[in-house]
C-alpha positions in Angstrom: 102.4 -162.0 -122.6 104.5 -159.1 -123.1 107.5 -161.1 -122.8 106.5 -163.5 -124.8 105.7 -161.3 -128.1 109.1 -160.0 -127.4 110.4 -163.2 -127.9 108.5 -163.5 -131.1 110.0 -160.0 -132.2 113.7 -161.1 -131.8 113.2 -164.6 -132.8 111.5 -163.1 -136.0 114.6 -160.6 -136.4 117.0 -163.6 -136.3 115.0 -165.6 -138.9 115.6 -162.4 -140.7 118.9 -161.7 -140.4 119.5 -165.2 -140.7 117.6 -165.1 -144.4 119.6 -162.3 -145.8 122.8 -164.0 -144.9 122.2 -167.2 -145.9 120.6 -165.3 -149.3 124.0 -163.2 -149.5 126.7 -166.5 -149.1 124.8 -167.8 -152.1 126.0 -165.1 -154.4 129.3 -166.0 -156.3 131.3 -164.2 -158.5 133.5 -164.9 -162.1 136.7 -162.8 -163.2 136.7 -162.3 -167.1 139.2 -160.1 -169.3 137.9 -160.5 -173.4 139.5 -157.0 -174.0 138.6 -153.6 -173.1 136.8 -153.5 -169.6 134.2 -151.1 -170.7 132.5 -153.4 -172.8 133.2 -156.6 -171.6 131.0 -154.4 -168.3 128.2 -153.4 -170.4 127.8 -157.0 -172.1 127.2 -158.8 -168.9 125.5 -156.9 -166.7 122.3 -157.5 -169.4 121.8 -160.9 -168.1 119.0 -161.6 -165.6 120.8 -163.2 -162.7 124.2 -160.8 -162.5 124.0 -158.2 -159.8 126.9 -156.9 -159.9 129.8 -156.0 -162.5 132.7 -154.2 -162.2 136.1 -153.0 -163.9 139.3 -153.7 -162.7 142.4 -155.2 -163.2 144.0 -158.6 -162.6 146.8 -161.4 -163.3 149.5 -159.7 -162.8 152.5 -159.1 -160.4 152.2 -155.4 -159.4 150.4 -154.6 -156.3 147.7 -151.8 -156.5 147.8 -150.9 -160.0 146.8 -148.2 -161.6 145.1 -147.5 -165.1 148.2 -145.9 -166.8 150.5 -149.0 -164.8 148.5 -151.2 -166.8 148.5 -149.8 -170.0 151.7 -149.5 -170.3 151.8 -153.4 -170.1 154.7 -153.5 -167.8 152.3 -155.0 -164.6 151.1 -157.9 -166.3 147.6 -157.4 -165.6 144.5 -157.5 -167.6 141.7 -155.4 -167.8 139.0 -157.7 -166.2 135.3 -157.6 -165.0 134.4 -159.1 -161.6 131.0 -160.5 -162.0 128.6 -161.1 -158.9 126.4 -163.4 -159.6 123.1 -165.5 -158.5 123.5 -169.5 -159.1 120.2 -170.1 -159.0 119.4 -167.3 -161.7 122.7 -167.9 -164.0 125.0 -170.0 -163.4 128.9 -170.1 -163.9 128.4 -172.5 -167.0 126.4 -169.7 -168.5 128.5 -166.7 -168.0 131.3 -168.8 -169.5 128.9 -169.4 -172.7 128.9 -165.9 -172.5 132.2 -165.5 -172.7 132.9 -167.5 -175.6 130.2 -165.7 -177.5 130.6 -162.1 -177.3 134.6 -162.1 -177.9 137.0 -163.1 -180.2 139.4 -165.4 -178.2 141.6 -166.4 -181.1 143.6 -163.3 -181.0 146.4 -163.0 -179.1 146.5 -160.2 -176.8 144.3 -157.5 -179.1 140.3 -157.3 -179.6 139.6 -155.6 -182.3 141.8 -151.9 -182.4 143.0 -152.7 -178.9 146.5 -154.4 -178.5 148.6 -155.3 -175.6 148.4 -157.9 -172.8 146.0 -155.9 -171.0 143.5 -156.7 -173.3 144.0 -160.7 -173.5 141.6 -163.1 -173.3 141.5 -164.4 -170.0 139.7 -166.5 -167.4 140.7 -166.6 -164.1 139.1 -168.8 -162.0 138.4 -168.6 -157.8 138.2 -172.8 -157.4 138.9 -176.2 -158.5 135.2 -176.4 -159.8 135.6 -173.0 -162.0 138.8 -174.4 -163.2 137.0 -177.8 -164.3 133.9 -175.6 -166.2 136.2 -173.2 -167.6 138.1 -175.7 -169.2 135.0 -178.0 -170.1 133.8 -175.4 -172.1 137.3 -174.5 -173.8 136.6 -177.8 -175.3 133.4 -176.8 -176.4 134.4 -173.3 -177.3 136.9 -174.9 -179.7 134.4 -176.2 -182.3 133.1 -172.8 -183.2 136.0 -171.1 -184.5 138.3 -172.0 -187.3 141.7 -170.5 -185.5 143.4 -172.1 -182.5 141.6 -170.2 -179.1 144.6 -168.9 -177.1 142.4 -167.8 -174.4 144.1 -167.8 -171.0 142.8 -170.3 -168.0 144.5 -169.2 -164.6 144.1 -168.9 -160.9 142.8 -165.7 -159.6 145.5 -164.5 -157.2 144.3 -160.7 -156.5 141.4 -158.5 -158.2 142.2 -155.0 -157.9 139.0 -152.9 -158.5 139.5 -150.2 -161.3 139.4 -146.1 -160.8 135.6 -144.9 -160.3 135.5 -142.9 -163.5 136.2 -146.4 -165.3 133.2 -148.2 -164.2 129.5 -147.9 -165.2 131.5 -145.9 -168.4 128.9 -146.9 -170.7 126.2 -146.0 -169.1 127.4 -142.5 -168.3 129.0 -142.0 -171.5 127.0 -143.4 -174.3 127.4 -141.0 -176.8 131.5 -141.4 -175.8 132.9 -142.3 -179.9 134.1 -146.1 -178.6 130.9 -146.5 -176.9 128.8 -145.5 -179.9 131.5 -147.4 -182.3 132.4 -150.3 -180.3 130.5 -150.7 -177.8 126.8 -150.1 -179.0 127.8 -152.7 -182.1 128.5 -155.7 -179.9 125.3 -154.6 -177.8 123.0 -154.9 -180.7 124.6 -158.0 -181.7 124.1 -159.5 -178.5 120.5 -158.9 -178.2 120.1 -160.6 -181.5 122.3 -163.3 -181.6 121.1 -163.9 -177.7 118.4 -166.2 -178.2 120.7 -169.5 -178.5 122.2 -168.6 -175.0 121.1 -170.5 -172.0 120.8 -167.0 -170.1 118.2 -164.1 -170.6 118.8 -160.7 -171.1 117.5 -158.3 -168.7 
């Protein structure tokens, strides 16, 4: 008896372990740049179904760059989010939705006050079935805005996760003068404007 309800326990603790990894290969994740990283961070991680966002850099031809590398726009890189997502709560189509709506991608290289490479619009995609989406809703993406979209489509080579102090910046530093001028704007627009999106707001 006692071995048998020992067998129970491990079996159980397999099922179990079993569960959280099958739960954990279902995440996926989606590399954006639509300018400055701090916002583009605060936008998405508002959705129900994103677990996970963070800042860092990406497209470019430096190894291990840094924040003042970047800015200087001699590395290539943009400033990028790394979105960790659930499929079965969001999915990829979404996010992209999202990313034609909360950014301008007709301008080259510059959103808003910020200019530079760094702060193109980009998507770079980790597989032949994000490349298809991304450029599916390009198309789309096209029909809502009177300029050409120069919005980048590429492969994601290497993400290089930003300095600590760069991410979660808007929730430690919300009174910050870009997050209460930038920022807390495009916030307020999305929660009103959000209600056409396929996703929910957390």
């Amino acid at each position: 008896m006692k071995h048998s309800k020992h067998a129970i326990l491990v079996l159980g603790a397999m099922l179990l372990s079993f569960s959280s990894t099958q739960a954990q290969t279902k995440r996926q994740t989606a590399v954006f740049g639509m300018g400055c990283f701090w916002c583009s961070e605060a936008l998405y991680e508002r959705f129900t179904g994103v677990e996970a966002v963070v800042v860092g850099y990406a497209g470019g031809t430096t190894s291990n760059p840094n924040y003042e590398q970047v800015s200087g726009g001699d590395t290539g890189h943009a400033e990028v989010v790394q979105v960790t997502f659930d499929p079965a709560r969001i999915t990829y189509a979404q996010l992209l939705e999202i990313f034609w709506d909360v950014h301008d991608p007709t301008t080259l290289n510059r959103q808003g006050a910020d200019e530079g490479t760094q702060y193109r619009s980009v998507i770079l995609y980790a597989n032949a079935e994000q490349k298809k989406l991304a450029e599916q809703s390009r198309e789309v993406a096209r029909k809502k805005f009177q300029s050409a979209i120069v919005t980048e489509i590429a492969p994601l080579k290497q993400f290089y996760v930003g300095e600590e102090y760069h991410q979660d910046y808007f929730r430690k530093h919300p009174n910050q003068p870009y997050c209460v001028f930038v920022i807390s704007p495009k916030i307020q627009k999305l929660e009103k404007s959000a209600g056409h999106l396929p996703a929910k707001l957390k």
